[in-house]
C-alpha positions, 0 to 999 in steps of 0.5 A: 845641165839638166833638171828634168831628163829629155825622156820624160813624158808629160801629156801637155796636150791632154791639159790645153783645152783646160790652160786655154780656158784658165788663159781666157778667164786672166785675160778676161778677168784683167779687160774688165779691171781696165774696163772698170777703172775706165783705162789704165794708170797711165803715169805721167809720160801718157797722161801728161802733167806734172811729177814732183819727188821731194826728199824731206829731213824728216817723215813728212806728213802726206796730210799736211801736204795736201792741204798746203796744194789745196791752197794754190789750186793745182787740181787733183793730185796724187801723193804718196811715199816714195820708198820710204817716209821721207821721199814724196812723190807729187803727181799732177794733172797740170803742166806748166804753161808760159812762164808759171813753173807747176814745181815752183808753185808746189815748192813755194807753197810747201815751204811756207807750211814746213819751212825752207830746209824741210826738204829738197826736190829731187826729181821734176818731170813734166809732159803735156796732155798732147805730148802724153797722146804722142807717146800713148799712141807711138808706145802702141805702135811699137808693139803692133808693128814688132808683132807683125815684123815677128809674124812675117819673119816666123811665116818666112822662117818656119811656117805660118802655124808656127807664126801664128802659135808664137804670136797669140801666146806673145799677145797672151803675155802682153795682156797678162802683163797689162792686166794685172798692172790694171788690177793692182792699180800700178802706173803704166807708162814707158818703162812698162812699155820697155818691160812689155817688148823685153817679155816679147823677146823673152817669150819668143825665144822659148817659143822659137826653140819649142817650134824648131824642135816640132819641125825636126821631129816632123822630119825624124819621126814621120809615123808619130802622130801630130799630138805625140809630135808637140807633146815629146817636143815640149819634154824634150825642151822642158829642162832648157825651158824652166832653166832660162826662165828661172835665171832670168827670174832670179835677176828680176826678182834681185832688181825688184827688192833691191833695185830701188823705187825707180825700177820697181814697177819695170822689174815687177812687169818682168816677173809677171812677163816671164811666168807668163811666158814659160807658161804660154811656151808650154800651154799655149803656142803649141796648142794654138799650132795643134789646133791650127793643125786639125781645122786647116788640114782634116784628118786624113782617111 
């Protein structure tokens, strides 16, 4: 199946210097968001502390809640509705310490202030602060160690341009991804982290089918020059490009209307990941191994 013909014949490298530059000003735009906010959202698994999803029989009143926790001196907290009115979900700063239970305390003082049936706990999770650096720093590990396995593998499998194109669009969609969760103040934690190396995949695919079909023109076209090379490459693969991406679009788009709270942030990454990666495919990989091309190599006289 084919949406856009193979013969088409749009000039992507006559655009990459402007994709670049529109690339470079998300990514700066998304650094200064973190850098503003001091650091990411990090939900509990990073951070640490306490999470209480309570379900209550009626809409509950966040203000009432509030006042009820100021009364056991749990420190800052945020509350807020869970999907709906009835859900709250509670997140501490604090984690429980010896035998005093951070839940029991928040369960006990809200029973006084709505009574005993008013609601059921649902959920409870708790971490500790160096719990929550382990993980921080193992969430990080994990993506710099896939990157470099994927820069190796690429070099062995093609060359190192290729590598080096494919990684800098994959570190483009990651930073897209964290940028824009820092800019819409979304918690980030290991789903997200789950979400980010899915992307990698996901981009890396389309990448590698873009880069495989470069090398074969190489081969079959040698009086093209490099530029017209990328550019009936990228054609050629545009309709399998757009098609994988929008299945893959559609499934996340179901998962983030109709997937629940729990899945929502984890779906959303997905839907930034795989707009990102499309475009990085097209604008960003191949230019990065054009460029690589004229500064590595002059131009022959």
């Amino acid at each position: 199946m084919e949406i856009i013909k193979s013969d088409i014949n749009i000039n992507f490298v006559k655009y990459m210097w402007i994709c670049i530059a529109i690339s470079l000003a998300i990514i700066l735009t998304g650094i200064g968001s973190i850098v503003m906010h001091k650091g990411l959202n990090y939900g509990i698994d990073f951070a640490g502390g306490t999470m209480v999803q309570l379900k209550f029989k009626a809409p509950a009143d966040i203000q009432k809640i509030r006042e009820g926790l100021k009364k056991i001196n749990l420190g800052d907290s945020v509350i807020q509705e869970y999907g709906s009115p009835d859900e709250i979900m509670i997140r501490l700063q604090k984690s429980s310490e010896g035998k005093a239970s951070i839940a029991d305390l928040v369960t006990e003082e809200l029973q006084k202030s709505f009574g005993k049936d008013a609601f059921s706990v649902d959920r409870v999770e708790e971490v500790g602060p160096q719990v929550g650096r382990d993980l921080k720093i193992k969430a990080l590990k994990a993506l710099v160690f896939s990157m470099v396995a994927l820069l190796i593998y690429i070099s062995f499998r093609f060359e190192f341009r290729f590598a080096l194109g494919a990684i800098l669009a994959l570190i483009h969609d990651v930073l897209i991804t964290i940028g824009v969760f820092s800019l819409l103040n979304k918690e980030f934690n290991l789903p997200i982290i789950a979400a980010l190396l899915t992307i990698v995949g996901f981009s890396l695919n389309d990448t590698i089918v873009v880069c495989d079909r470069i090398r074969e023109r190489m081969k079959m076209k040698k009086k093209e020059t490099f530029e017209e090379t990328i550019n009936q490459s990228i054609n050629q693969t545009l309709s399998r490009t757009i098609l994988t991406s929008m299945t893959v679009f559609i499934v996340v788009a179901i998962l983030f209307f109709f997937g629940g709270e729990v899945i929502h942030d984890f779906a959303f990454a997905m839907i930034v990941g795989v707009m990102a990666g499309t475009y990085s495919t097209i604008f960003i990989a191949s230019p990065v191994v054009l460029l690589f091309q004229r500064f590595a190599k002059p131009a022959k006289t």
